[in-house]
C-alpha positions in Angstrom: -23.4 0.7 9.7 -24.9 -0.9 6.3 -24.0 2.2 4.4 -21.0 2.0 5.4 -20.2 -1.9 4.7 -22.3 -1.2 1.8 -19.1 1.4 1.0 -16.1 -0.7 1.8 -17.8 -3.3 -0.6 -18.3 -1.2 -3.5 -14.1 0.1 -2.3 -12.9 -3.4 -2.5 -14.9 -4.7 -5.9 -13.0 -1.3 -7.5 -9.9 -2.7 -5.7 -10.4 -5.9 -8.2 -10.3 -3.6 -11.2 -6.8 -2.7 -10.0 -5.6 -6.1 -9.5 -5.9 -8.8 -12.9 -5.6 -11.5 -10.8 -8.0 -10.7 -8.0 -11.3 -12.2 -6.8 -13.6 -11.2 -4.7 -16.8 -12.3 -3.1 -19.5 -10.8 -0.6 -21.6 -13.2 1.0 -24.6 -11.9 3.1 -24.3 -13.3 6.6 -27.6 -14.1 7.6 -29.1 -16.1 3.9 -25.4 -17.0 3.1 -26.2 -15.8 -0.5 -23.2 -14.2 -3.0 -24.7 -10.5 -3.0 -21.3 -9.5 -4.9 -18.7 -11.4 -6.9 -15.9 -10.4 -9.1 -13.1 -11.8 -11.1 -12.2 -15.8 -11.9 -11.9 -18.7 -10.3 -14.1 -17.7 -7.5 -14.2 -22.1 -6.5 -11.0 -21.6 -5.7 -9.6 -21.1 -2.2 -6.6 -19.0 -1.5 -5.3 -16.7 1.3 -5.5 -13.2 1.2 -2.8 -10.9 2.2 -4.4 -8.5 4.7 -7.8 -9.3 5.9 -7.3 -6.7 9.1 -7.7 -4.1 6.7 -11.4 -4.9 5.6 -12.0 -4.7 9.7 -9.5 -1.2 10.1 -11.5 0.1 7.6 -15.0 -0.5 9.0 -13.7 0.7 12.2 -12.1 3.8 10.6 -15.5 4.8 9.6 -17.3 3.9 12.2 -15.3 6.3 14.4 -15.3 8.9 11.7 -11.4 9.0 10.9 -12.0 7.6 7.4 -14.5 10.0 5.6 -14.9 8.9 2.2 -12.3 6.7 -0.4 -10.6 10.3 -0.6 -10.2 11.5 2.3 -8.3 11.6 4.5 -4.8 11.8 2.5 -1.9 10.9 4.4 1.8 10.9 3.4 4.3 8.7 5.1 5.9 10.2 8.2 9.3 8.3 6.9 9.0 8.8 3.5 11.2 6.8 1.3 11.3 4.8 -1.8 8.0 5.3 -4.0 5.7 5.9 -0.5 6.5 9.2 -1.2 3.7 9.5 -2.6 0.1 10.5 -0.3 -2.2 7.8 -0.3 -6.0 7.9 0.1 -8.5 5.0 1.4 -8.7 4.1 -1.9 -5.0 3.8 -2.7 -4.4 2.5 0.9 -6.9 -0.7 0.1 -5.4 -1.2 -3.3 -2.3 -1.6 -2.4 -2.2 -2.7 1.1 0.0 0.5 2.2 1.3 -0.9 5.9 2.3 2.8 7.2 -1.2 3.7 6.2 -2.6 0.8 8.4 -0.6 1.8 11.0 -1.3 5.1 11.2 -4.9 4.4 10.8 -4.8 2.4 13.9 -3.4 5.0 16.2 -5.5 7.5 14.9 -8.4 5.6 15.6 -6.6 4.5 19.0 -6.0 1.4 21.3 -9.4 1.7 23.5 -11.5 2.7 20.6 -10.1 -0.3 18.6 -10.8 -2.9 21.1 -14.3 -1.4 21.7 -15.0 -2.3 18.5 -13.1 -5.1 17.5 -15.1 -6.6 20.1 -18.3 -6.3 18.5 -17.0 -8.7 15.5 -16.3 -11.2 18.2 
């Protein structure tokens, strides 16, 4: 499991390089120290847009759907607009691509997700 938190942390610091505005901090549970920051104003507080997709994606790995930050590559079922396009892990984080949350999810299915989610709780 740590290589693969180890992974999503290293996907979402690279997530800041595609964002100007973005911040990011990891903060080790257990000493409570910063063990990785990135971009400015880190004292501020603000919101983020999709914190389920830090916990889909641990999941997604843990049950072997997501194998790397390339693969897999889905394209939307309903493609339309610029979602044409297939998007990877990578992408998928970046962006916060919904359909590719979704999808993720029933890959990964209902009991399996529960079964897990359960463990963060």
């Amino acid at each position: 499991m740590f290589n693969k938190i180890f992974f999503l942390l290293a996907l979402l610091a690279a997530h800041g390089a595609y964002c100007v505005n973005t911040s990011f901090i990891a903060i080790d549970a257990q000493s409570g120290v910063a063990v990785r920051s990135t971009g400015i104003d880190l004292d501020s507080r603000v919101s983020p847009c999709c914190t389920f997709n830090i916990v889909l994606s641990l999941v997604g790995f843990e049950v072997g759907v997501l194998k790397d930050i390339q693969q897999p590559v889905w394209r939307p079922d309903d493609a339309f607009g610029d979602q044409r396009n297939s998007v990877s892990p990578k992408t998928w984080m970046a962006n916060s691509v919904v359909w590719y949350s979704k999808r993720l999810a029933r890959t990964i299915g209902l009991k399996s997700l529960q079964n897990n989610l359960s463990q963060f709780f």
